[in-house]
N, C-alpha and C positions, 0 to 999 in steps of 0.2 A: 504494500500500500504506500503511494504516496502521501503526505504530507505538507500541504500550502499553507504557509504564515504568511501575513504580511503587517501584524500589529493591527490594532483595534484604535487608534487614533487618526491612520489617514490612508486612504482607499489607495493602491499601486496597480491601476489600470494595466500596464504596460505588463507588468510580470503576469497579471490572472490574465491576460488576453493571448499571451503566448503558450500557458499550461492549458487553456481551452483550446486554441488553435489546433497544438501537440494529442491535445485529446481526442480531436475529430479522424484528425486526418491518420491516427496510432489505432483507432477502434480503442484505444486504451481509457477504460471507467474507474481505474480505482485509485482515483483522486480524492482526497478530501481536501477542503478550502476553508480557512478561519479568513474570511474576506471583508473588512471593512468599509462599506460603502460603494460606490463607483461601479464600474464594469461588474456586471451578473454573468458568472458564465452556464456556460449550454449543455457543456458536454460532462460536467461531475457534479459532484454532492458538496454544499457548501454552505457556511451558517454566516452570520454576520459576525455571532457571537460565540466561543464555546467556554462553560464552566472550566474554572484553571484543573479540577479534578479530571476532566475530559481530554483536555488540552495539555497533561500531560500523559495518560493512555492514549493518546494518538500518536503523541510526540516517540512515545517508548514501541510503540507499535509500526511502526513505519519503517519501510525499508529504504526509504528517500525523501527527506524533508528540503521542500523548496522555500526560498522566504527572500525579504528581504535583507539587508547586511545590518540587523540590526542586532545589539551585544545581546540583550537580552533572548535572541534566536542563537547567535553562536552558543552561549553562557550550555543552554540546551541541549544544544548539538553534542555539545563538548561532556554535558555529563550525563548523558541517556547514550551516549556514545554511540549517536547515529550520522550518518554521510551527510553533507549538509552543502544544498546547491544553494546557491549566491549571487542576485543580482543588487546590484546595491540603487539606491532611488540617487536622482543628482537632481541639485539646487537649476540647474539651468534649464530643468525639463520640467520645475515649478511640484516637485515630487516631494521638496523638503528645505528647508531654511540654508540648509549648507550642505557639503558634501562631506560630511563626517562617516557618511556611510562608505565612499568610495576610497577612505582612508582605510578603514577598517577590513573591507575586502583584502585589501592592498599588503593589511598587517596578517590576514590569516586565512588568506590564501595559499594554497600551494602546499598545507598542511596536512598530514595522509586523512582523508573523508569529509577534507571540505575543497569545495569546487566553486570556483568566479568564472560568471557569464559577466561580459567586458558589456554587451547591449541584449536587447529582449530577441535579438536575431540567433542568439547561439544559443538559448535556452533549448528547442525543440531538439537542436542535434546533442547536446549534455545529455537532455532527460533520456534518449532515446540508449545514449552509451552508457549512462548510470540503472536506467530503471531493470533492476532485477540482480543488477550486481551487490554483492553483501557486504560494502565497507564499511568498515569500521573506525570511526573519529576515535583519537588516542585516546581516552578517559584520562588519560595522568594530565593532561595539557589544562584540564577543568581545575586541578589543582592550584589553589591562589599561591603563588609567590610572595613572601614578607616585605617583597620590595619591587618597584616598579624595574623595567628596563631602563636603564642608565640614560638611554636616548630620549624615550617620555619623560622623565623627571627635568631631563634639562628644558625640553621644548618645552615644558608649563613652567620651569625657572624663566625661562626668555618671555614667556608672554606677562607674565606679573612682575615680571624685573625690568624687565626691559633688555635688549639684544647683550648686554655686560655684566646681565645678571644682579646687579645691584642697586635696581629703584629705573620704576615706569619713566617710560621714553614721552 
């Protein structure tokens, strides 16, 4: 079974219009959609809303969770330890305030059982090569570290400090 997030605060047309497209033209139904608003699709099962108790039994039930790049979908991924495909929403296609998401792809991509689609054009050929294969996201990566990566701690020194790190520019 697949698995479609997309967050419960802003509709992401562009991903549920290529997992229904992927769905027509695949004969493939076993789609589920947690879909917020926006584009209805045609070709699977899909709520606007699901209870967080459901919405993790789908989450732990699925063989391929698509979503948007949002932490609290990796966070997910990472510890029900399931494959986790990835478009991220950008700021310039009016999907979200900034591209915090295209960062984030960027940071945990390329990770064994998670997968970035770069635009909504590569999603149908991903799902096609992921759906039915059994990966497994590293469970140990969900694991919090006691300390950031060296390179985020500075980049939020530089942005409160300013570029010399000692007092806003």
């Amino acid at each position: 079974m697949i698995f479609l997030t997309v967050g419960t605060q802003l509709p992401f047309d562009r991903l549920v219009r290529a997992v229904d497209d992927w769905c027509a033209r695949s004969d493939n139904h076993d789609v589920f959609g947690q879909i917020a608003g926006g584009y209805r699709p045609r070709h699977f099962e899909w709520s606007p809303f699901v209870e967080p108790e459901e919405f993790d039994r789908r989450f732990a039930d699925a063989d391929l969770v698509v979503a948007h790049a949002g932490m609290g979908t990796v966070i997910s991924a990472l510890t029900f330890g399931r494959p986790l495909l990835m478009l991220p929403r950008r700021a310039s296609l009016g999907e979200h305030r900034n591209d915090h998401q295209v960062a984030t792809a960027r940071q945990f991509g390329g990770r064994p059982g998670i997968h970035v689609a770069e635009d909504e054009m590569q999603v149908p050929s991903l799902l096609t090569v992921l759906h039915g294969r059994h990966d497994q996201v590293d469970a140990s990566q969900a694991t919090p570290r006691p300390h950031a990566d060296e390179s985020i701690i500075s980049a939020v020194r530089g942005v409160i400090f300013g570029e010399d790190g000692h007092g806003a520019t």
